[in-house]
Structures are given as structure tokens and as C-alpha cells.
N, C-alpha and C positions, 0 to 999 in steps of 0.2 A: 383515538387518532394519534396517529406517530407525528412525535413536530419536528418540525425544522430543524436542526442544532446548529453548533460552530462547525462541526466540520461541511454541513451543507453549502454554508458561505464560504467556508477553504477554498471546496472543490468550483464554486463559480469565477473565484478570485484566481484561482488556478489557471481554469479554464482561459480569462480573456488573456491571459498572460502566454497561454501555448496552445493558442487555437487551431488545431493542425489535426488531421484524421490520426497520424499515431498516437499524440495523445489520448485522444477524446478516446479510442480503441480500446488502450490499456484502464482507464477509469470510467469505462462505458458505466460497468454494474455499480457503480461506487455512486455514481450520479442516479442508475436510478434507484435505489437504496435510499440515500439520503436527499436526492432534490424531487424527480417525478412520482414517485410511490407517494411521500409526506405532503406534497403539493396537492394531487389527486384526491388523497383521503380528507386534507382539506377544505376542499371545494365540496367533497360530498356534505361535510359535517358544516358548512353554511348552508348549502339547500337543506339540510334539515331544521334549521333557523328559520326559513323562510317559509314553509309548509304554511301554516297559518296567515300568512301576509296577505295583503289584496292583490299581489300579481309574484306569487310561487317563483322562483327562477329555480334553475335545475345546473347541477356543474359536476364533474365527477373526472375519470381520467382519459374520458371518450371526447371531452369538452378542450380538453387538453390543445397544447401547437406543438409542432414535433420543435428539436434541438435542432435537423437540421436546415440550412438557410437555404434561400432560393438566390443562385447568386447569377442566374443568366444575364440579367440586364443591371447587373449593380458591379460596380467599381471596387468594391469590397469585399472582396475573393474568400474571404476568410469564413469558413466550411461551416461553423455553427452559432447559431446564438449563445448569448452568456443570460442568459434570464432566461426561465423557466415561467409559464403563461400559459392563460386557461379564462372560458367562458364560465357566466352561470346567466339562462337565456332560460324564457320562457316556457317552449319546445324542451330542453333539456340537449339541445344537441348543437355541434359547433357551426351549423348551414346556417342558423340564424341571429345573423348579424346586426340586424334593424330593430333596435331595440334591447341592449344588455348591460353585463357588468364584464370587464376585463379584470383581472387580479395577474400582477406582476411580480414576481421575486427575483431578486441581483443581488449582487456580491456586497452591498451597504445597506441594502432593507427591500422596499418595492413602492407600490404604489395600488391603486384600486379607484376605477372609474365608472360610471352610470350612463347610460343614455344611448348617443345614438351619435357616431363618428365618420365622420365624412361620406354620408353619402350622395349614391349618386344625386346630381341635379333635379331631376325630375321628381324623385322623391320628399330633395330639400325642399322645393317649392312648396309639396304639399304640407308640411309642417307649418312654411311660413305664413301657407295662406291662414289654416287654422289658427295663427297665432292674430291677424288682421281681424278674421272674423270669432275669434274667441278669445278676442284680448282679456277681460273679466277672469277668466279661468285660465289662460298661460300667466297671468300676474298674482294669481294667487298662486299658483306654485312655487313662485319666485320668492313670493313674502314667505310661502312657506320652506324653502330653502335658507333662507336669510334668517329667520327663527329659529333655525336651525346651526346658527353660525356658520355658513357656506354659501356656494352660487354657483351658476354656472361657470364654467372655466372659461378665461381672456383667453382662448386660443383659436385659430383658422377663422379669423373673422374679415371679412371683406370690407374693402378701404372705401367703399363705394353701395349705392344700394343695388341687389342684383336685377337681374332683367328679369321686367315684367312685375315689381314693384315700385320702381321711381315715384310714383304717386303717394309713398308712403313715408317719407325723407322726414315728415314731422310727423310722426305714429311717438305714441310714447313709449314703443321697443320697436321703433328702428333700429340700433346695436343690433338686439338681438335677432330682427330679421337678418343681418348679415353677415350671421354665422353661418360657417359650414358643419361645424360641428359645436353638438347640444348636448353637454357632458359637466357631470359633477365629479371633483376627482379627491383625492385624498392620498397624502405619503402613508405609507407603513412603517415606521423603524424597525431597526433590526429584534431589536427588545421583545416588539411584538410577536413576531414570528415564533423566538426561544420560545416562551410565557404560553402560547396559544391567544394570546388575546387577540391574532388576526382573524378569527372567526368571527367578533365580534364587531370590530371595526369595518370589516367587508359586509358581514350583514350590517351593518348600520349603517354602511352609506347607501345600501343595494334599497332599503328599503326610503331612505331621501329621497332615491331617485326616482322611486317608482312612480310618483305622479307624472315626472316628469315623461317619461317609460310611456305610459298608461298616452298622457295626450298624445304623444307623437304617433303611438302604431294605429291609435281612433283616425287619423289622419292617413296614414297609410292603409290600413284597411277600406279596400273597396264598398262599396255596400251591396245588399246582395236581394 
């Protein structure tokens, strides 16, 4: 596996500093040399961590986001991301959203997340309900996150309980019915990236998550 180096974070640090098509032009190959090749190769070398796990996730440089931004309806004209990012998903492929890990690398280290992020409405609901009628088992995940020194992440949680649970205002995971996003997350430092030990730490949250993972798509899954 090629790692990461200093110059990878030069060229991201670079990057937000002259984010502009002739830049990004003249160190197109530089980037992908040192950010999207070593990002790629290590996403494949966690899904091979993961092979033997109770739910395999798959990541490679097909799982990959391109550099460039979608700036039609955004105020932020500025042509490309400065983070490099990538799936490892069930499927193996970047369509499936409901249910994954994200891995992130920036110009100070990244980050690495689990679970299942903002989805649509209709789908949250089906989460919620399972968590109503499978309290017992969405709270053992939680103990077993928490054994694990973690939890789900305080983020996009509704001031209110949503519609079509009011009835549940005293459930002992109201919070967590009124989330919109059901995600374990974890920093990377830079260190890790050098070292290779983000192999380690992205499989080792991937695999925290996975119960969490595991209930939510039983929920989403139709039955048949």
C-alpha cells in the first residue's frame, strides 16, 4: 500500500489556498500520485480487514468522489474540493448510500464515519420504528458502542419529536428517535495517515459500526 506522505498534505494545503482550474491543471498528476492513487489503495487494503467480519464492506477507487464540486446551486464557486473521500459499502460500490463508512482526508488529518446519514424521511422513519419496537436490541448496540468508548454522534438531531412518533416523548431513546442521522464517527490525525495505522483505525470503527449498520438496513429491507 502506498501511504500518504507530507507532500500529500502540501498539495491539499496548497490546493485550498489556490483553488482555481489553472492550478488544480498544472498539479492535476501530483494529486493523483500522492492523494487519489494512496487514498484508493487504501480503502482497498481495509476492505481486506474486513473480509472475515459479520457485514464485509468493500471500498476501492471506484468508491471514490471525484475533486471536482458541484457548484450549481451553491454560493461557493470555488471549482474543487480540498479533501479527498471515498465509500467502503456493503455492495462494494459508491450507489449505496443506506448503510456505510465514509473516510476523509484534509490538509490536518480527516476523519472516518459508520452508519447511515441523512436520510430520506420515509426511510428514517423506518429506522425509528425498529428502534420503538426493538428497543432491547437498538440499546444493546448502544452499550455496545459505549464499551467500546464511543456513541453515536450529537449531530442533526431534531428539537422536537418527528411526525408520526409524538406518542413516544417518553420512550427511553426519544434523542435518539430524533435523529436524522445514525453515525459513529472518529478523527484521524495526520500521524496516522504517515504510519499506515489508518487502515486500522477505519477498520476499527467500520467494524463498531457494523451492528449499528446491520439494524438499520433489517429495517430498510422490504421483506420478501
Amino acid at each position: 500500500m502506498t501511504l500518504i506522505s507530507d507532500t500529500s498534505f502540501d498539495l491539499l494545503a496548497q490546493l485550498a489556498q489556490n483553488n482555481t482550474k489553472d492550478w488544480y491543471d498544472v498539479h492535476k498528476a501530483d494529486i493523483k500520485t500522492h492523494c487519489l492513487i494512496p487514498f484508493g489503495e487504501m480503502l482497498e487494503h481495509v476492505s481486506n480487514r474486513l473480509i472475515d467480519s459479520p457485514l464485509p464492506l468493500e471500498g476501492s477507487a471506484k468508491t471514490m468522489f471525484r475533486m471536482h464540486r458541484d457548484v450549481r446551486f451553491s454560493k461557493d464557486k470555488s471549482p474543487y474540493k480540498t479533501s479527498v473521500s471515498g465509500l467502503l459499502t456493503p455492495s462494494g460500490t459508491k450507489t449505496e448510500t443506506a448503510g456505510m463508512v465514509y473516510a476523509e482526508l484534509n490538509a490536518t488529518g480527516g476523519w472516518v464515519a459508520g452508519g447511515f446519514y441523512r436520510l430520506p424521511t420515509a426511510q428514517l422513519s423506518l429506522i425509528r420504528q425498529r428502534i420503538v419496537d426493538e428497543t432491547p436490541a437498538f440499546q444493546a448496540i448502544l452499550d455496545g458502542l459505549a464499551d467500546a468508548g464511543t456513541k453515536l454522534a450529537d449531530i442533526d438531531r431534531l428539537t422536537r419529536m418527528p411526525k408520526g412518533f409524538s406518542d413516544y416523548e417518553d420512550h427511553p431513546n426519544a434523542e435518539d428517535i430524533k435523529c436524522k442521522s445514525f453515525i459513529v464517527r472518529a478523527d484521524i490525525p495526520k500521524e496516522a495517515w504517515l504510519n499506515g495505522d489508518v487502515t486500522g483505525i477505519i477498520a476499527g470503527l467500520a467494524r463498531q459500526a457494523m451492528p449499528l449498520i446491520r439494524f438499520g438496513k433489517a429495517a430498510l429491507v422490504k421483506p420478501t
